[in-house]
LUMVEXLUM-276787 format. One record per residue (C-alpha): x, y, z; residue in three letters. Coordinates in nm, 3 decimals. Each point is the difference from the previous one (the first is absolute). Example, Ala and Ser with C-alpha at 12.3 -4.5 7.8 and 13.67 -1.06 7.14 Angstrom:
<pts>
{{1.230; -0.450; 0.780}; 'ala'}
{{0.137; 0.344; -0.066}; 'ser'}
</pts>
This chain:
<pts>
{{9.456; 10.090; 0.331}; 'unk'}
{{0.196; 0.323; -0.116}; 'unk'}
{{-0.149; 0.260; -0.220}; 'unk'}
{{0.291; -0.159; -0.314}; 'unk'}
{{-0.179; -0.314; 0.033}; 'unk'}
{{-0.338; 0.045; -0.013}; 'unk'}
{{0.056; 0.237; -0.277}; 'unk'}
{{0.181; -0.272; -0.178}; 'unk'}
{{-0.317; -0.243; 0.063}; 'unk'}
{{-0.223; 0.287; -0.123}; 'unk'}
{{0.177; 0.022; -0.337}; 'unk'}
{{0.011; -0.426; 0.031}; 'unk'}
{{-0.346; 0.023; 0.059}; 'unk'}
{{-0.112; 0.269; -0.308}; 'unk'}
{{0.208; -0.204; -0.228}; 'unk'}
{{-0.172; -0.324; 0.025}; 'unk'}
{{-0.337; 0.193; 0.007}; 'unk'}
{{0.089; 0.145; -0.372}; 'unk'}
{{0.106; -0.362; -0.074}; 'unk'}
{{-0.351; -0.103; 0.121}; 'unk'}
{{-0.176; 0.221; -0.222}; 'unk'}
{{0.219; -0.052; -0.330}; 'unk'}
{{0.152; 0.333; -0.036}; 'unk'}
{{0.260; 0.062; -0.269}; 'unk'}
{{0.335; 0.123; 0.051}; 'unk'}
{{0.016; -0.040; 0.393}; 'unk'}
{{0.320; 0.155; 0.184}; 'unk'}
{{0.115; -0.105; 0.325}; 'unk'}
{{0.283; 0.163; 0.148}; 'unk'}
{{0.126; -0.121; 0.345}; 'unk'}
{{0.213; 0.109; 0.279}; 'unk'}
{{0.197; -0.296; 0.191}; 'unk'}
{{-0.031; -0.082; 0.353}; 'unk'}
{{0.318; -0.062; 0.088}; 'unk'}
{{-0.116; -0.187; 0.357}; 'unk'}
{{-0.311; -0.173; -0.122}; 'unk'}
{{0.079; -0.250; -0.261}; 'unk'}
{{-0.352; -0.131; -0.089}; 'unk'}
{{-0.126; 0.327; -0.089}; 'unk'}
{{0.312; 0.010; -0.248}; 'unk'}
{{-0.040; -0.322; -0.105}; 'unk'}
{{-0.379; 0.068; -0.088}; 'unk'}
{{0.122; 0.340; -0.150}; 'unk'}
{{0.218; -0.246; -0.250}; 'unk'}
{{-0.277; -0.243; -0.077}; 'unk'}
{{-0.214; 0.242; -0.031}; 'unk'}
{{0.180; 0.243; -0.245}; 'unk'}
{{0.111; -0.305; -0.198}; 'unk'}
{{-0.384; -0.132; -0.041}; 'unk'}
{{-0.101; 0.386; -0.147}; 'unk'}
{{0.267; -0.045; -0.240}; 'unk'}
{{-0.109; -0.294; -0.130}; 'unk'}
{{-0.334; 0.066; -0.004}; 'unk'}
{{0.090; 0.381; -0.187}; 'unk'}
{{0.198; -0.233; -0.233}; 'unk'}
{{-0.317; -0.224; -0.048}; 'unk'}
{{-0.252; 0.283; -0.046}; 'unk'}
{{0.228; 0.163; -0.238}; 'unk'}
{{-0.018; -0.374; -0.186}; 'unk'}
{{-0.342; -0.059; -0.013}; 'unk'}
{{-0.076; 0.376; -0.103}; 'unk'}
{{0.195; -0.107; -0.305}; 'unk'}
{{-0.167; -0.284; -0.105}; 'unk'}
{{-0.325; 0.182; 0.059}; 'unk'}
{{0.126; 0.216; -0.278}; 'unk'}
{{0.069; -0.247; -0.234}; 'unk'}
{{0.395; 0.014; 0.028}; 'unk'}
{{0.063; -0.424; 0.058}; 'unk'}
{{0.343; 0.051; -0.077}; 'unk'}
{{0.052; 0.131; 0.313}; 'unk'}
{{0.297; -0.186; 0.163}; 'unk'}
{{-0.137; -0.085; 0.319}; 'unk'}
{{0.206; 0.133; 0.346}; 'unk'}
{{0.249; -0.228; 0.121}; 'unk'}
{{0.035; -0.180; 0.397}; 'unk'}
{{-0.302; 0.114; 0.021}; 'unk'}
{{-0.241; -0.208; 0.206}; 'unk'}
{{-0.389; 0.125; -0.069}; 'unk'}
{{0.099; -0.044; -0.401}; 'unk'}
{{-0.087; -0.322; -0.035}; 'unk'}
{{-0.299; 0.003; -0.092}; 'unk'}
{{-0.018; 0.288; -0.183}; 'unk'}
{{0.254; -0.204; -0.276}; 'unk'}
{{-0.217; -0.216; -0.024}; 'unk'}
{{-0.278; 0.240; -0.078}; 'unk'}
{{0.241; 0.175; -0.266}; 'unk'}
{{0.049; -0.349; -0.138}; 'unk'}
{{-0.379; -0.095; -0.020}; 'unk'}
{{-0.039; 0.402; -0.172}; 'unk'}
{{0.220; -0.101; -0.249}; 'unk'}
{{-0.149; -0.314; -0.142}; 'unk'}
{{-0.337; 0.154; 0.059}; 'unk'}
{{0.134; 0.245; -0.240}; 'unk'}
{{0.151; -0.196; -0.238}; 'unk'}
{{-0.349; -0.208; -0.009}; 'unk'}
{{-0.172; 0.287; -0.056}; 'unk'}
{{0.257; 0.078; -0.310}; 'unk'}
{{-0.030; -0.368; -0.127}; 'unk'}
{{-0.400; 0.051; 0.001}; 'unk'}
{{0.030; 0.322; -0.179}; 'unk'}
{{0.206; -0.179; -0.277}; 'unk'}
{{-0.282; -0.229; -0.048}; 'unk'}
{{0.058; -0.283; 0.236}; 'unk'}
{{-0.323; -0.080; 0.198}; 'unk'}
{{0.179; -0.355; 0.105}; 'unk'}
{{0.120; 0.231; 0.340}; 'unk'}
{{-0.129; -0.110; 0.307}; 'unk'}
{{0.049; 0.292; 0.324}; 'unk'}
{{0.035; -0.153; 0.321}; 'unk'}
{{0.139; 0.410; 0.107}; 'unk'}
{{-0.196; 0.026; 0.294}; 'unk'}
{{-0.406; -0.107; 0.094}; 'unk'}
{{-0.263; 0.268; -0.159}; 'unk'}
{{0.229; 0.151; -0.208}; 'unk'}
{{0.157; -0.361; -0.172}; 'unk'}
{{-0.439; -0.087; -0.028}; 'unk'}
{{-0.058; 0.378; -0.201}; 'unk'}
{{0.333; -0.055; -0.218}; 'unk'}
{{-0.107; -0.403; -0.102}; 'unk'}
{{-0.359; 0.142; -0.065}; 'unk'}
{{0.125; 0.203; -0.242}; 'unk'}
{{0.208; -0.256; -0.172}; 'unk'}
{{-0.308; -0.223; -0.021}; 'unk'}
{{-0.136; 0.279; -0.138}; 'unk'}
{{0.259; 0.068; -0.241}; 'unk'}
{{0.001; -0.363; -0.104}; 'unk'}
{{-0.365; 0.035; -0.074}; 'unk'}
{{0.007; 0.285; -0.228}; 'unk'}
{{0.322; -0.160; -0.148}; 'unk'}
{{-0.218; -0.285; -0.075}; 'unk'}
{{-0.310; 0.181; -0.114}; 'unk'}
{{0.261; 0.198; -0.212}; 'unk'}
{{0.120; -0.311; -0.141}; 'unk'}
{{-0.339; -0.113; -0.072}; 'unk'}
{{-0.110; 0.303; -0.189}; 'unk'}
{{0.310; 0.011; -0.257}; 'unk'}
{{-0.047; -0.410; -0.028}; 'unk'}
{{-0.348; 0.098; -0.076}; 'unk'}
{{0.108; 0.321; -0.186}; 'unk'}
{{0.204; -0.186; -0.258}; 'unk'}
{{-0.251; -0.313; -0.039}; 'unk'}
{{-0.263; 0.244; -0.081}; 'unk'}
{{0.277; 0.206; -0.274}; 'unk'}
{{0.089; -0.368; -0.094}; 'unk'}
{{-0.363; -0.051; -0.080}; 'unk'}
{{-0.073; 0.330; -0.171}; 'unk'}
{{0.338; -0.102; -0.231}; 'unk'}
{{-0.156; -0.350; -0.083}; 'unk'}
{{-0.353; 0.184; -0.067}; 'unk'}
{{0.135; 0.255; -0.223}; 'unk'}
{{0.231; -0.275; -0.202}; 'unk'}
{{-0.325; -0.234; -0.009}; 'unk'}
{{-0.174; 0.289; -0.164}; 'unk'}
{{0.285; 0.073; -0.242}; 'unk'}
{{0.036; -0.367; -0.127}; 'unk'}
{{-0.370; -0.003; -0.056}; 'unk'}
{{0.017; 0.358; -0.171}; 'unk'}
{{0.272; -0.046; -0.212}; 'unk'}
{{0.175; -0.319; -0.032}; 'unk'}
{{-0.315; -0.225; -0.001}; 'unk'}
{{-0.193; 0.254; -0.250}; 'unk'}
{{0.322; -0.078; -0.264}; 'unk'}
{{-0.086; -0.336; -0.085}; 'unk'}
{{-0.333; 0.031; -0.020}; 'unk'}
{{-0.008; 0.324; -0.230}; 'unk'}
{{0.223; -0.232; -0.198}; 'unk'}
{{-0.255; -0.264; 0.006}; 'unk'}
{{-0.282; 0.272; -0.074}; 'unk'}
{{0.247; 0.174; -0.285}; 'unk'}
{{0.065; -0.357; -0.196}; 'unk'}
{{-0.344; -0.103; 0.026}; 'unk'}
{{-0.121; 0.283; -0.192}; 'unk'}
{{0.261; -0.101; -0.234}; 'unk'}
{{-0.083; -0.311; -0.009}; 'unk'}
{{-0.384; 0.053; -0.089}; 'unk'}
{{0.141; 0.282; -0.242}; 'unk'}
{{0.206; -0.196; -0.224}; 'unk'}
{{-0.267; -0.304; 0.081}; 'unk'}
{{-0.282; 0.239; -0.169}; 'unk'}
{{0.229; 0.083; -0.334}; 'unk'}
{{0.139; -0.400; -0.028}; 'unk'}
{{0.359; 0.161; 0.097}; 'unk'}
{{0.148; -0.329; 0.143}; 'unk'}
{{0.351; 0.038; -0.038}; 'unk'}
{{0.106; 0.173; 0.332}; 'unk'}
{{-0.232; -0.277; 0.226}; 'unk'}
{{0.336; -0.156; 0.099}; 'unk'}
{{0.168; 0.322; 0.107}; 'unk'}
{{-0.356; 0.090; 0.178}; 'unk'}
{{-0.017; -0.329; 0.159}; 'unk'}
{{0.348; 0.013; 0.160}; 'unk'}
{{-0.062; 0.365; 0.132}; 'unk'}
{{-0.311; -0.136; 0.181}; 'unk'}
{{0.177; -0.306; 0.155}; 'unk'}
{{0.258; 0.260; 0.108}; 'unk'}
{{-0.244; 0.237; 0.104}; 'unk'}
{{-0.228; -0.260; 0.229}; 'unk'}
{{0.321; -0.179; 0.114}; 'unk'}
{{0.115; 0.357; 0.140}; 'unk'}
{{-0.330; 0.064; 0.156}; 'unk'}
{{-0.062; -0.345; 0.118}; 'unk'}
{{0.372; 0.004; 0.174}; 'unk'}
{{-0.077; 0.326; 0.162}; 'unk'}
{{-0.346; -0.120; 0.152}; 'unk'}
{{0.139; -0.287; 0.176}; 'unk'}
{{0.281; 0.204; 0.100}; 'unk'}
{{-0.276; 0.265; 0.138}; 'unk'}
{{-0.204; -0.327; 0.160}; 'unk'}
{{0.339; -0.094; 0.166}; 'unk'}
{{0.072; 0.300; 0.163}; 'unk'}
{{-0.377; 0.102; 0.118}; 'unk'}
{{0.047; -0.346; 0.184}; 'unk'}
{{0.363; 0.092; 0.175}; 'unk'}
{{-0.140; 0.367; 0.082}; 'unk'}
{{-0.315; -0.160; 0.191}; 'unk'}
{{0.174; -0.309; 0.139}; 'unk'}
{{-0.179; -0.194; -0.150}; 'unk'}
{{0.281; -0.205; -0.134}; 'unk'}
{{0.095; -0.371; 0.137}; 'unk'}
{{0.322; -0.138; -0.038}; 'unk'}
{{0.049; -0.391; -0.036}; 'unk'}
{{0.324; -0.071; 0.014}; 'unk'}
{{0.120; -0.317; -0.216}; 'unk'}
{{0.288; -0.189; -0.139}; 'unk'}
{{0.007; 0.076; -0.345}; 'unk'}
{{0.188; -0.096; -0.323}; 'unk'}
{{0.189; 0.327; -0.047}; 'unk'}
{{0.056; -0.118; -0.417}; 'unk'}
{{-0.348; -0.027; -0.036}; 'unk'}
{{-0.160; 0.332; 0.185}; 'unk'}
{{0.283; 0.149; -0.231}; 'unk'}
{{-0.115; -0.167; -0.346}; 'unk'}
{{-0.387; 0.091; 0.104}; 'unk'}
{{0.104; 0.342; 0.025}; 'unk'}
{{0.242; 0.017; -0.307}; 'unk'}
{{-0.298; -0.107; -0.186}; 'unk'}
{{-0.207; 0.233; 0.057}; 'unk'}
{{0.250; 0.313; -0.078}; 'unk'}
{{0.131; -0.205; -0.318}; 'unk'}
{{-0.252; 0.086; -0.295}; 'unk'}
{{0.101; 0.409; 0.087}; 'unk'}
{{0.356; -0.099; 0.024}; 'unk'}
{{-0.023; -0.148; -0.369}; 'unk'}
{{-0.142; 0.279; -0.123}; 'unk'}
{{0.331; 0.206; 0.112}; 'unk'}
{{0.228; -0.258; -0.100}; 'unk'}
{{0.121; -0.048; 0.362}; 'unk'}
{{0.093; -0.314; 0.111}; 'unk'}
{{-0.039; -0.135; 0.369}; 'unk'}
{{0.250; -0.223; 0.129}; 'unk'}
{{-0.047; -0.240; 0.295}; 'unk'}
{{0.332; -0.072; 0.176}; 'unk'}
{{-0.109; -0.186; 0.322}; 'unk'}
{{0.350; -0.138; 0.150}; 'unk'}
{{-0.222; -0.343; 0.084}; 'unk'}
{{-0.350; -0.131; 0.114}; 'unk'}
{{-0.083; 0.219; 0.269}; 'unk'}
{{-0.325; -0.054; 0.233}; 'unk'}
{{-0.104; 0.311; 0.189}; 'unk'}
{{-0.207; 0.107; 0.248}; 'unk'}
{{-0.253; 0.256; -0.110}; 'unk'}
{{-0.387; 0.080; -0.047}; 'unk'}
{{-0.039; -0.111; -0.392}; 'unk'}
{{-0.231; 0.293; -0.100}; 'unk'}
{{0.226; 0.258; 0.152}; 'unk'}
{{0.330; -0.148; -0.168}; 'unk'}
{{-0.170; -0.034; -0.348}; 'unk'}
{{-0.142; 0.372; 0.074}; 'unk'}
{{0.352; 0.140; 0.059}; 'unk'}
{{0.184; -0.190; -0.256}; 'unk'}
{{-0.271; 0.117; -0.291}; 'unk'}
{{0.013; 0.353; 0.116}; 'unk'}
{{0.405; -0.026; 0.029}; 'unk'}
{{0.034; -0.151; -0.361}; 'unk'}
{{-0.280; 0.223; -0.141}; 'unk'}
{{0.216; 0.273; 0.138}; 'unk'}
{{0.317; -0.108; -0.185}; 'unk'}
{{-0.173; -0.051; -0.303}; 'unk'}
{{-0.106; 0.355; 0.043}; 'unk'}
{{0.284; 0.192; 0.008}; 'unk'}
{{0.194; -0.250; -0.219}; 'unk'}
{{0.056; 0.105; -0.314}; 'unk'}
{{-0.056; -0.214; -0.362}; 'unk'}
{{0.261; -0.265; -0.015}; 'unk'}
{{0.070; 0.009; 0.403}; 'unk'}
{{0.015; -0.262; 0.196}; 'unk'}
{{-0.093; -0.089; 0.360}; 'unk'}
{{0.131; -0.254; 0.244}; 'unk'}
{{-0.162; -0.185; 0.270}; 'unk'}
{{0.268; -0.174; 0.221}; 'unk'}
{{0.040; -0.129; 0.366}; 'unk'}
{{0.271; 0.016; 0.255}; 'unk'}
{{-0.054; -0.291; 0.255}; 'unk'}
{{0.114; 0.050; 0.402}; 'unk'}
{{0.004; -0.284; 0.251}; 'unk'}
{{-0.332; 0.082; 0.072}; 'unk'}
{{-0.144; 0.263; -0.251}; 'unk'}
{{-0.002; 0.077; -0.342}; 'unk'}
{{0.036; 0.344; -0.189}; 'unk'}
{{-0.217; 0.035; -0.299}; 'unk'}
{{0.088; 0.250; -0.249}; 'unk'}
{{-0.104; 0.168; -0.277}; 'unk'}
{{0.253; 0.226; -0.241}; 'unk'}
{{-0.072; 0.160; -0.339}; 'unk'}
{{0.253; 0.233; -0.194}; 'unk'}
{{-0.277; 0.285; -0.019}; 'unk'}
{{0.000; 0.349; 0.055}; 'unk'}
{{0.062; -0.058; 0.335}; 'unk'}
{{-0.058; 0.298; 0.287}; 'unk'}
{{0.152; 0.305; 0.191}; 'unk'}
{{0.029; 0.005; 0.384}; 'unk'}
{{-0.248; 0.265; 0.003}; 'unk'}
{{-0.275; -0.247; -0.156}; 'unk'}
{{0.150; -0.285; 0.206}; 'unk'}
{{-0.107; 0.186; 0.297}; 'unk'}
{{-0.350; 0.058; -0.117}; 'unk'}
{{-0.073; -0.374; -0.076}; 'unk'}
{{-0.185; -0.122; 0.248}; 'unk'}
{{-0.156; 0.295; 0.118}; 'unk'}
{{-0.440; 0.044; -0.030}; 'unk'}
{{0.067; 0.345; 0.117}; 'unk'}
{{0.221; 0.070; -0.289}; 'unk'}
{{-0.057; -0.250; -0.232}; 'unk'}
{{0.260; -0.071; -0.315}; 'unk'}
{{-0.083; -0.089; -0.353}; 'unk'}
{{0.123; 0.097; -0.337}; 'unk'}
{{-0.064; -0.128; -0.373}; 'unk'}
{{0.101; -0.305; -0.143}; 'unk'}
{{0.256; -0.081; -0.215}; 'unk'}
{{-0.270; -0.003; -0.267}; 'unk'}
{{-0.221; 0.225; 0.143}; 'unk'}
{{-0.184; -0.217; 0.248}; 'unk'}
{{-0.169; 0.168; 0.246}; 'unk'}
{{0.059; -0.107; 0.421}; 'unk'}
{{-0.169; 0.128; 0.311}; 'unk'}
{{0.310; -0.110; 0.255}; 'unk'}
{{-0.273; -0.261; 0.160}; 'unk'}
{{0.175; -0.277; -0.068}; 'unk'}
{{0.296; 0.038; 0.170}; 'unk'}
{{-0.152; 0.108; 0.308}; 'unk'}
{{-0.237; -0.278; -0.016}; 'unk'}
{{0.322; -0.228; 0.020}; 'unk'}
{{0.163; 0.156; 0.290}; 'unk'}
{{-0.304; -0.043; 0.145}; 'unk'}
{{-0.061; -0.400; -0.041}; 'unk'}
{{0.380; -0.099; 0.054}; 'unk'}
{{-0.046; 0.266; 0.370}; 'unk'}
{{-0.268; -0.265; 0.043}; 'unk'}
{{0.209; -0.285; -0.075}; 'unk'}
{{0.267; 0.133; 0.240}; 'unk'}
{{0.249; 0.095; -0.300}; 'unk'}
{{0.087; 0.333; -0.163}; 'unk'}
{{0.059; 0.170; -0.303}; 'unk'}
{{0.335; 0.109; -0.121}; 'unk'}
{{0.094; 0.210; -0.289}; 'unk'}
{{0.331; 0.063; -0.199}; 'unk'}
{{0.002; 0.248; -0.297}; 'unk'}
{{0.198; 0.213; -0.250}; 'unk'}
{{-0.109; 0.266; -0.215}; 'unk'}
{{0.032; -0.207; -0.388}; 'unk'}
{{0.144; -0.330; 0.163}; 'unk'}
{{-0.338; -0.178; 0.143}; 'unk'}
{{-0.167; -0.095; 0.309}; 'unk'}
{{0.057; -0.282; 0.237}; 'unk'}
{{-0.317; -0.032; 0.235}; 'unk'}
{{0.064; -0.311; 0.254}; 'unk'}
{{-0.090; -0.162; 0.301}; 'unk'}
{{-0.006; -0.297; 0.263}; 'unk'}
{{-0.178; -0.287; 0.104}; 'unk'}
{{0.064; -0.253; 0.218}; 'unk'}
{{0.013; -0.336; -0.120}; 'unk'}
{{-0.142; -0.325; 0.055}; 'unk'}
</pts>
């Protein structure tokens, strides 16, 4: 062997030791042997497997960095499996982008320990997402609570003290003119303390009502019911007040209608819904109880030409947090119970309350059942 070749197999030799140990960057410059063609065929195979392997090093080092755009080398043999590694990078990253965006649905399946640390989190992202969840469900039960304590207390403050000061006021009246034989106002006095009671009687049953739907205490028995009748019961009750204002209450039911409903709660609704017209309807007004019949439902409505309402109040409605209620048309005094006390029983009965209003035209409140 001459002194040319065994350099050449020294340099061969050095090469494919740097190889071995995973140096970067390794040059390999070669002399041919122009009468020993396996050492220059080796030279070839060998200078062509460091520049791959440069190329591949220089590949990897990139996606250690972070940089997956890389475009990976081309006729290139070792890549392989380094694409694939860029490929599984960038859906692990995209996961990871996805998670921080909120979605714990992700499942890593990147590579052994490091897919089990990732899905650990998750599950215990998920967790605190659910404990978080929890909290603010519990947060705004216990504000929902705090709003139905603090309107409980105002009703029985305010609105439940009127009537009976009123009661209190005309009795001394009463026992006043009773003392010095005045008997000419006893008529006036008597009305004043039907009214008065009649408020104060409505507003207890309406406070009964509700203490049962905030403790779920509340059954519903669902029924078929004579929709005319459920509607004179409740016109009934509303009409003495509604003669006093000269308002009259039509009932414009398109035909005999049987629906299916829990008696109590439809009576409830359509006395606090009529008392409500006759509230805000003024002397001479009238209100109209009609029905629009489906296939298999009925709408019930109820419209008065009153003073009707803005969208700001329409907003405020149904809400125990920020409960709505003005005077009377005569000056009759409301704590906003009832109407939440009616979206509350037709919830129960599956249905829900709708409302249509403008400022000096009326009110149309109205709603479905299904029928039988």
């Amino acid at each position: 062997m001459t002194e040319g070749e065994r350099q050449e197999l020294s340099k061969l030799n050095e090469a494919i030791k740097q190889l071995l140990q995973g140096k970067k960057n390794i040059r390999f410059e070669s002399t041919p042997v122009s009468d020993v063609p396996e050492i220059n065929e080796l030279q070839t195979s060998v200078a062509n497997l460091l520049n791959q392997y440069n190329q591949s090093y220089d590949f990897v080092l990139d996606l250690s960095k972070g940089k997956l755009e890389t475009e990976p080398p081309l006729k290139n043999n070792m890549i392989a499996p380094f694409k694939q590694l860029q490929a599984d990078l960038k859906h692990l990253t995209w996961q990871i982008h996805q998670i921080s965006e909120g979605d714990l649905e992700q499942n890593v399946s990147f590579s052994g320990d490091f897919s089990v640390s990732i899905n650990k989190m998750i599950d215990s992202l998920r967790e605190k997402q659910r404990i978080s969840e929890l909290n603010q469900k519990y947060l705004n039960d216990l504000e929902e609570l705090n709003a139905s304590k603090d309107k409980l207390f105002s009703i029985i403050a305010h609105d439940l003290k009127n009537p009976f000061s009123g009661l209190i006021n005309l009795s001394d009246m009463v026992l006043s003119d009773f003392k010095e034989n005045h008997f000419e106002n006893i008529g006036e006095y008597a009305a004043l303390l039907k009214t008065f009671s009649l408020q104060g009687y409505k507003l207890l049953i309406n406070l009964l009502d509700w203490a049962k739907v905030q403790s779920n205490t509340v059954q519903v028995h669902l029924e078929i019911l004579e929709l005319s009748e459920v509607v004179d019961l409740s016109k009934a009750l509303v009409e003495p007040v509604a003669m006093q204002k000269k308002i009259i209450i039509n009932k414009c039911l398109t035909e005999q209608v049987r629906v299916i409903a829990d008696t109590n709660m439809l009576q409830t609704v359509l006395r606090n819904l009529l008392s409500n017209a006759v509230k805000f309807t003024p002397s001479g007004g009238t209100i109209v109880v009609s029905t629009e019949k489906t296939e298999s439902a009925v709408k019930i409505s109820i419209q008065d030409n009153g003073v009707g309402m803005s969208p700001e109040n329409l907003k405020r409605l149904f809400r125990i947090d920020s409960p709505f209620s003005t005077s009377g048309t005569a000056n009759e005094f409301g704590s906003g119970l009832g109407l939440i006390l009616c979206k509350d029983f037709l919830q129960k009965m599956n249905s829900e309350i709708q409302v249509e209003s403008v400022v000096g035209m009326g009110s149309t409140f109205s709603f479905t059942l299904p029928t039988a």
